[in-house]
N, C-alpha and C positions, 0 to 999 in steps of 0.2 A: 802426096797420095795418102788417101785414107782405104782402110779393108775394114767392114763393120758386116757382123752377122745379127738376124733378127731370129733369135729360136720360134718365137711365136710365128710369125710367118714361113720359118724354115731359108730364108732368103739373103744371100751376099751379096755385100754393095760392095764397089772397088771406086772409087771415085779421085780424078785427076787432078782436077782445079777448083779452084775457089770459084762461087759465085753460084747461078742456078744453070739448069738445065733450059733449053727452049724447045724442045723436041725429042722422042722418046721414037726407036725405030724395033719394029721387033724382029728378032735374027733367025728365033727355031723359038719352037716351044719352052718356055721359062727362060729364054735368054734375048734380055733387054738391053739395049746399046742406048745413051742418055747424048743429045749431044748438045753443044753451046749455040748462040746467034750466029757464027762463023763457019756448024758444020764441023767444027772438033771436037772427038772426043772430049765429052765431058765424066759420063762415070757407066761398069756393066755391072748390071742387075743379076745375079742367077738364083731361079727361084727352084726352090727344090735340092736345096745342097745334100740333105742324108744321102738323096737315092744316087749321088753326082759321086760324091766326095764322103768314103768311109772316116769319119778323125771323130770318134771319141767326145774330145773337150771341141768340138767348133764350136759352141754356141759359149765358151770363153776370150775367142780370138779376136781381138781388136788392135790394128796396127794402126799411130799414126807417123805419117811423116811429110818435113814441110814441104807446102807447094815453092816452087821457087819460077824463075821465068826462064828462057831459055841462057845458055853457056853465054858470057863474052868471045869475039870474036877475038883470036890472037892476036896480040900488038905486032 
């Protein structure tokens, strides 16, 4: 999962997997759901984080962490 904010556009990306988006569904106003060729979550958009989310430093927040595939099933 990666967490990346745009200060220029005001706008958070949360984004799941690796690879592209194939479709883009819109939820509510400034909230964007991204999703893969299969229909899974791929990555959410929200635009307008000031007015969303009071934090100071967001437009320093950038998290990432690896994608991985799903668990091994128990032996």
């Amino acid at each position: 999962m990666k967490i990346s904010y745009d200060a220029k556009a005001d706008a958070l990306y949360i984004k799941f997997q690796d690879g592209t988006s194939a479709r883009t569904r819109k939820v509510e106003e400034g909230l964007l759901v991204d999703l893969d060729e299969q229909g899974r979550l791929y990555g959410i958009e929200i635009i307008g984080m000031k007015g969303r989310i009071p934090i100071p430093e967001l437009g320093k927040i950038t998290l990432d962490f690896p994608i991985t595939g799903p668990e091994p099933a128990p032996a």
